[in-house]
N, C-alpha and C positions, 0 to 999 in steps of 0.2 A: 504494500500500500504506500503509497507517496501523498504526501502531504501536499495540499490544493492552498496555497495561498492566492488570495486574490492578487494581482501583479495590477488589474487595471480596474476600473467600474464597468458592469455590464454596459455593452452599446444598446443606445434606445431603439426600440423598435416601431414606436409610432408618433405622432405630432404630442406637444406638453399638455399639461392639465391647462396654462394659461391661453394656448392656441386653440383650446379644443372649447374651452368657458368661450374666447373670443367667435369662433365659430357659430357654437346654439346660441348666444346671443344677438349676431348679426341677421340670422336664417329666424327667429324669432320676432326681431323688429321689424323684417320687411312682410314677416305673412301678417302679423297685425296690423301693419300700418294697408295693405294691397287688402284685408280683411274688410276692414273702415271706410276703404276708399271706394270699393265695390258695394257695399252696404247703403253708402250715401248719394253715391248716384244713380242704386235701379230698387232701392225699396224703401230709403227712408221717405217719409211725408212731406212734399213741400208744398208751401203757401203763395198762389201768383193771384194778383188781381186783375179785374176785367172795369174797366171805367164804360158800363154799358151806355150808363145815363148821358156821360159826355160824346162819348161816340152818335150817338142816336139823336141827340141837338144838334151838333157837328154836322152830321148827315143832314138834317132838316133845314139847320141857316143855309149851309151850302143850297141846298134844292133851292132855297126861297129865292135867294140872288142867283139864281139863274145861273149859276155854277155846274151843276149837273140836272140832267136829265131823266126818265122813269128807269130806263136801261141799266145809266150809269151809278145811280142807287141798289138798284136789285146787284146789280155785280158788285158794289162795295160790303151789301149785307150779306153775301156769298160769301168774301172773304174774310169776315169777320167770323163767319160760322167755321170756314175753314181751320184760321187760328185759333179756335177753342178747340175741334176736333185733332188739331195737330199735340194738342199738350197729352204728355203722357199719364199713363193712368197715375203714379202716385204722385202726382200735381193734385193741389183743392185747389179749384175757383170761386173765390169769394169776388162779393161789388166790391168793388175800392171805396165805396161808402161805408160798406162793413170794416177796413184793413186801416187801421191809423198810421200805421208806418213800417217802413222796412221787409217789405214785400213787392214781387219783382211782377210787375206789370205785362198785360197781354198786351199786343199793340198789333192790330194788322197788316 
């Protein structure tokens, strides 16, 4: 039997405990943060408003001065209807009479 003294330190076999903490932590922040990011653009709730009452005067003074015509109205409330049909389901449409501030308006 011969005597085994260590001569050197075992060589490592795979990356340190600090490189590996640095690793599940980087791979952790970006699935929470791409988690959050996805969450808030296709299901969280948001709140836009529709200023119907303005639009629909708007459209009428217009008509009155002779601005537009029966055509050119019906095609404008087309597009208004358009603009609401375009907003995605987890949008709520509130009046802007309802929405006191900091809510992101429909506009056609």
């Amino acid at each position: 039997m011969t005597d085994q003294t260590p001569d050197s330190a075992p060589a490592k076999t795979g990356p340190g405990y600090l490189l590996t903490i640095l690793i599940a932590l980087t791979v952790s922040a970006v699935t929470a943060m791409t988690t959050v990011a996805i969450y808030d653009r296709q299901f969280a709730q948001k709140i836009v408003a529709l200023d119907l009452k303005g639009y629909i005067r708007q459209q009428r003074d217009r008509m009155v001065a002779g601005e537009l015509d029966e055509a050119q109205l019906r095609k404008n409330l087309d597009t208004m209807e358009a603009a609401l049909l375009a907003v995605p389901a987890n949008h709520t449409v509130l009046m802007k009479e309802v929405v006191l501030r900091n809510a992101r308006e429909i506009r056609p």
